[in-house]
C-alpha positions as CSV (number, residue, x, y, z in Angstrom):
1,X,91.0,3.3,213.2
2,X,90.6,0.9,210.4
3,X,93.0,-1.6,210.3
4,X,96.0,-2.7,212.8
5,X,99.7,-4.1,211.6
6,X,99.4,-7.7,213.1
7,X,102.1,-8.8,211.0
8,X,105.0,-8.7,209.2
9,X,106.2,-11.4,206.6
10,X,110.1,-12.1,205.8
11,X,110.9,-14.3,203.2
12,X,113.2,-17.0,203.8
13,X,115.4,-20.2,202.8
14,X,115.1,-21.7,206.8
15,X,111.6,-20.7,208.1
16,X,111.7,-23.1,210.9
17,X,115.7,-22.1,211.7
18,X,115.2,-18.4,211.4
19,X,111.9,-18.0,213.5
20,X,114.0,-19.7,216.2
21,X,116.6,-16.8,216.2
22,X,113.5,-14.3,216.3
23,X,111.9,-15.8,219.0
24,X,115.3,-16.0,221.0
25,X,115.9,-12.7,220.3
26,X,112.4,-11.2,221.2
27,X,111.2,-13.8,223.3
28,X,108.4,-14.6,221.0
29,X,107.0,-18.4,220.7
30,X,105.9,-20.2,217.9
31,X,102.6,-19.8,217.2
32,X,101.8,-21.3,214.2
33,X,103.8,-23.7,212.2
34,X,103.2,-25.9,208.3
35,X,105.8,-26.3,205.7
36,X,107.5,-23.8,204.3
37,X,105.3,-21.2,206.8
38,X,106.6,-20.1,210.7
39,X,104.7,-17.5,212.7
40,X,105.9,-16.1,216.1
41,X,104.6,-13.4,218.1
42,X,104.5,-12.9,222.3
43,X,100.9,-13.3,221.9
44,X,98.4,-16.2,220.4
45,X,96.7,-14.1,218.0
46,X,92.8,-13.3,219.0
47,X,90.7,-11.0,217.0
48,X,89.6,-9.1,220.1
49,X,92.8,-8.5,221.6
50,X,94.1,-7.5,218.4
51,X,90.3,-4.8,218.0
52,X,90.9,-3.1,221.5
53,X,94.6,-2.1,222.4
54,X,98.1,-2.2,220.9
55,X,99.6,-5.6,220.3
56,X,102.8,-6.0,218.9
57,X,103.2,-8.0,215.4
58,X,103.9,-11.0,214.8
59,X,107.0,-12.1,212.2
60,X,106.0,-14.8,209.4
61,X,108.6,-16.5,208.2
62,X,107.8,-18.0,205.1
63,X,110.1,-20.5,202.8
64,X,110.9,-19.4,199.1
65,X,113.8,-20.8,197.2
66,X,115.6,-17.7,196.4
67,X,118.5,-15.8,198.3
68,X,118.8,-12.4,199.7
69,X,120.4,-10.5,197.0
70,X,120.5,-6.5,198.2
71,X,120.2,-4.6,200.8
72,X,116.7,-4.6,202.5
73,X,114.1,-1.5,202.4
74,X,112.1,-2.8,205.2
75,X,113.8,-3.6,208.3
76,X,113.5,-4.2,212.5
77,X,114.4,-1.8,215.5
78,X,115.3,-3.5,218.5
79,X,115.1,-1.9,222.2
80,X,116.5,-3.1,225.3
81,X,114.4,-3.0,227.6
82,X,116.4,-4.7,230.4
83,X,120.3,-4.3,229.7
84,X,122.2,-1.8,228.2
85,X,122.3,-1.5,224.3
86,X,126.2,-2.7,223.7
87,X,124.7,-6.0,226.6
88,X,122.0,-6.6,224.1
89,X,124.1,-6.4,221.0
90,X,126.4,-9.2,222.6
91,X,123.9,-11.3,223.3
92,X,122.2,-10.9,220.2
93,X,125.3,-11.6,218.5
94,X,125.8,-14.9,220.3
95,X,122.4,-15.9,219.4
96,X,123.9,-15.7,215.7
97,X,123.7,-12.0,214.3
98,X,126.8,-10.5,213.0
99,X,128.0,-6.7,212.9
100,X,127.4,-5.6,209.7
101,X,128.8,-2.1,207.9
102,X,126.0,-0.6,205.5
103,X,127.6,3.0,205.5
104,X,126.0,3.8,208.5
105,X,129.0,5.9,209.9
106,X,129.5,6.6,213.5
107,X,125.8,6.4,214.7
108,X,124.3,6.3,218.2
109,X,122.1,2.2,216.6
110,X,124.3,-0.8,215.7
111,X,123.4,-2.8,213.0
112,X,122.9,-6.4,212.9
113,X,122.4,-9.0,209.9
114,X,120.6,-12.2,211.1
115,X,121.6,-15.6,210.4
116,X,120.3,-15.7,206.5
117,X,121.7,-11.6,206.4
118,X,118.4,-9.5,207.0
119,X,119.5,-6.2,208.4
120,X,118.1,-5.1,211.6
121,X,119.5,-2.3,214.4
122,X,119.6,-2.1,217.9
123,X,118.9,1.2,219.5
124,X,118.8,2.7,222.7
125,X,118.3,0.9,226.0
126,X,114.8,1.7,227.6
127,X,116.1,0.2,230.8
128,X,115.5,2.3,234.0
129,X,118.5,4.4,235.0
130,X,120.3,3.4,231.3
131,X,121.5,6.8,229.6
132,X,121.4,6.6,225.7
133,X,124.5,5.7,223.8
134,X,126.8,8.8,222.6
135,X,125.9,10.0,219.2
């Protein structure tokens, strides 16, 4: 393999406010931090660790001045992994998502916007004994 995906970059208005939510959401920590420029992951970031097995990305959350404006083409899956997928949507949503209609229909995902309205969709549970969602 030639190259891993260490990271993915949103652009922002809050960099400081919307990393936050992430790492709430994901239990991620702040691992680097300047003006304008936050990046999270579960993970300090070390070249080797990153060369020899599968590390999740981090999320850079970097300050521009303008708004969202459409609908995005890129967005994030989210999987239980200890609670069932309508538990995680709650809590997610008390962290400060919102429910959010995109045409999706009746689908076995929810989606989500976060607090500055990136899409994102939470999918089945992975906990043990958690049956997916009906379709």
């Amino acid at each position: 393999m030639a190259s891993r995906f260490t990271e993915l970059v949103i652009d922002c208005r809050d960099a400081p406010a919307l990393a936050a939510f992430w790492c709430a959401v994901l239990d991620y920590k702040v691992v680097a931090e300047q003006e304008g420029y936050t990046e999270i992951g579960p993970w300090t970031p070390a070249a080797e660790q990153i060369r020899t097995g599968s590390i999740p990305p981090a999320l850079i959350f970097v300050q521009v001045p303008e708004g969202k404006t459409v609908k995005n083409r890129l967005h994030i899956d989210l999987s239980p992994i200890d609670r069932s997928r309508d538990a995680e949507v709650e809590r997610v949503v008390g962290l400060g998502a919102r429910r959010i209609d995109i045409g999706q229909g009746e689908k076995s995902w929810v989606v989500l916007a976060d607090p500055e309205d990136n899409e994102f969709c939470v999918l089945r549970s992975l906990a043990p004994g958690e049956a997916p969602p009906d379709a």
